[in-house]
C-alpha positions in Angstrom: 95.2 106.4 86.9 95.8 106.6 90.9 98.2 104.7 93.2 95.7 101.9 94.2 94.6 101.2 90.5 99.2 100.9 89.9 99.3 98.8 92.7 96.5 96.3 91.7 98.1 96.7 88.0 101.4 95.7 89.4 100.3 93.1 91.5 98.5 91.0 88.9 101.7 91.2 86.8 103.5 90.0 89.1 101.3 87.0 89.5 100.8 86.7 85.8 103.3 84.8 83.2 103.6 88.2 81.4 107.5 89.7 81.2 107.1 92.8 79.9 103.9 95.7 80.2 103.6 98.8 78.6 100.6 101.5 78.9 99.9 104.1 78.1 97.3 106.3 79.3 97.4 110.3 77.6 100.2 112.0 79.5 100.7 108.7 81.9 102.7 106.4 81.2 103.6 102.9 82.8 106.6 100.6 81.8 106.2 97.2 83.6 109.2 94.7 83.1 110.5 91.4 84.8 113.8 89.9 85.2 114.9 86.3 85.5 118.2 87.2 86.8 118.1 90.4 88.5 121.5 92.1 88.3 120.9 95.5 87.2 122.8 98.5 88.4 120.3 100.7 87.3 116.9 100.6 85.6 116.5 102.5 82.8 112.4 103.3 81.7 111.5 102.7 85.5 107.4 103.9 85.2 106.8 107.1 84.2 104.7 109.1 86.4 103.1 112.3 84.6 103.0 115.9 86.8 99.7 115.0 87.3 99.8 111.5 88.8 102.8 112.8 90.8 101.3 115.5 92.4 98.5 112.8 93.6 100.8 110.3 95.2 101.9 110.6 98.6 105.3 112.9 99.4 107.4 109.8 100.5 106.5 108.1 97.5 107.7 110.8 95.4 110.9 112.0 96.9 112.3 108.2 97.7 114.2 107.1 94.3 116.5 110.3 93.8 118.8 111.6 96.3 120.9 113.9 94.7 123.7 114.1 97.9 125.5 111.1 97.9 125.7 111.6 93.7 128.5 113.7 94.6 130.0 111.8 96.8 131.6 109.5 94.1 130.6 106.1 92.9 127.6 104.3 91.4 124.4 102.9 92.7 122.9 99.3 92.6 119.1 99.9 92.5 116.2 98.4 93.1 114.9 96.9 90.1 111.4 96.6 91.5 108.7 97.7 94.6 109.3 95.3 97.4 111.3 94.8 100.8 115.2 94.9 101.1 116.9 92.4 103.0 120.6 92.4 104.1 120.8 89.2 105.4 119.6 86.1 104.3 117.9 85.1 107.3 117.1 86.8 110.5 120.0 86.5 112.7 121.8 86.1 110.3 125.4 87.9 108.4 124.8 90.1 105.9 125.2 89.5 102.2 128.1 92.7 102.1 129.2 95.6 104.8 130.7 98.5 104.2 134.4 98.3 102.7 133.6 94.3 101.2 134.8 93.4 97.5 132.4 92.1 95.6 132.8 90.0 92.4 130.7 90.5 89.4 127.4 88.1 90.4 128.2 87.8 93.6 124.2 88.5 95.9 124.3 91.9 97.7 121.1 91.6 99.2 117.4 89.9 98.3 114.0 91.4 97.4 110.6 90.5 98.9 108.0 91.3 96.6 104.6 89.4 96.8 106.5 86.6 98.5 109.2 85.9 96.3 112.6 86.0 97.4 114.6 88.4 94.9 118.8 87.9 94.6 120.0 91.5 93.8 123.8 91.0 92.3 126.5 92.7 91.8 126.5 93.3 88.3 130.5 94.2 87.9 133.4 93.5 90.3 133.0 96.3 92.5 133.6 97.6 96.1 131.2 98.4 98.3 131.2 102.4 99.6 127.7 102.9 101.7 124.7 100.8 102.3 121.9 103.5 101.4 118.7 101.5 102.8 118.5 99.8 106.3 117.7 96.2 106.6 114.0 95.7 106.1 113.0 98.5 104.2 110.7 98.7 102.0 111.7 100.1 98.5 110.2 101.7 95.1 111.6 100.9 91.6 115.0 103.0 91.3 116.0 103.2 95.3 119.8 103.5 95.7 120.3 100.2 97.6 124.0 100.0 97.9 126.7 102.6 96.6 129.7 101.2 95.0 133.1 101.8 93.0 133.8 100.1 90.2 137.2 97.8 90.0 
């Protein structure tokens, strides 16, 4: 399966009433899932991409979910739960949801999702302060991006 044939796959899921996809394909494997209150720090079984499949995609594609660097810098990530486009702010113009430094409380939006129009709340899933912001307003994001590194409280 190539990248255009995961991205037509993902879009009609997304515009389907189906929650959860799984397929399988020999090596490949895709694990398709949707939330109805998105507050995950982290997304275990994001879609596994053989060797194969990997080695077809673009570089950027490949090396965006996992920097290792900022691991050992202490903390733990909020990630993106799905392919879309990060927001910081609500609105253009607007404050952001968190900065660097904020306390955040367990719920509490740290910054929305666009994908295929629909306006995504990311939350803070535990009371938590907020250490970096890892992607710039804006930008888009795969499944498993480090959006916002943070210390648990």
């Amino acid at each position: 399966m190539n990248l255009q044939e995961i991205k037509k796959l993902m879009e009609i899921f997304g515009n389907s009433q189906i929650a959860k996809l799984n397929l399988k394909d020999g090596e490949f494997e895709l694990k398709l899932e949707k939330y109805t209150s998105v507050a995950p720090v982290s997304v275990p079984q994001a879609p596994v991409v053989s060797p194969v499949v990997a080695n077809e995609a673009p570089q950027a594609l490949v090396s965006t979910p996992a920097p290792a660097a900022p691991q050992a810098q202490g903390g733990e990530f909020i990630t993106s739960p799905m392919v879309g486009t990060f927001y910081r702010c609500p609105s253009p113009g607007a404050a952001p949801y968190v900065n660097v430094g904020d306390t955040v409380k367990k719920g509490q939006t740290i910054g929305i999702i666009e994908a295929m129009k629909i306006m995504n709340e990311i939350e803070a899933e535990c009371d938590c302060k907020i250490l970096s912001i890892e992607v710039d307003d804006a930008t888009p994001v795969e499944f498993s991006t480090n959006l916002v590194r943070i210390q648990k409280l």
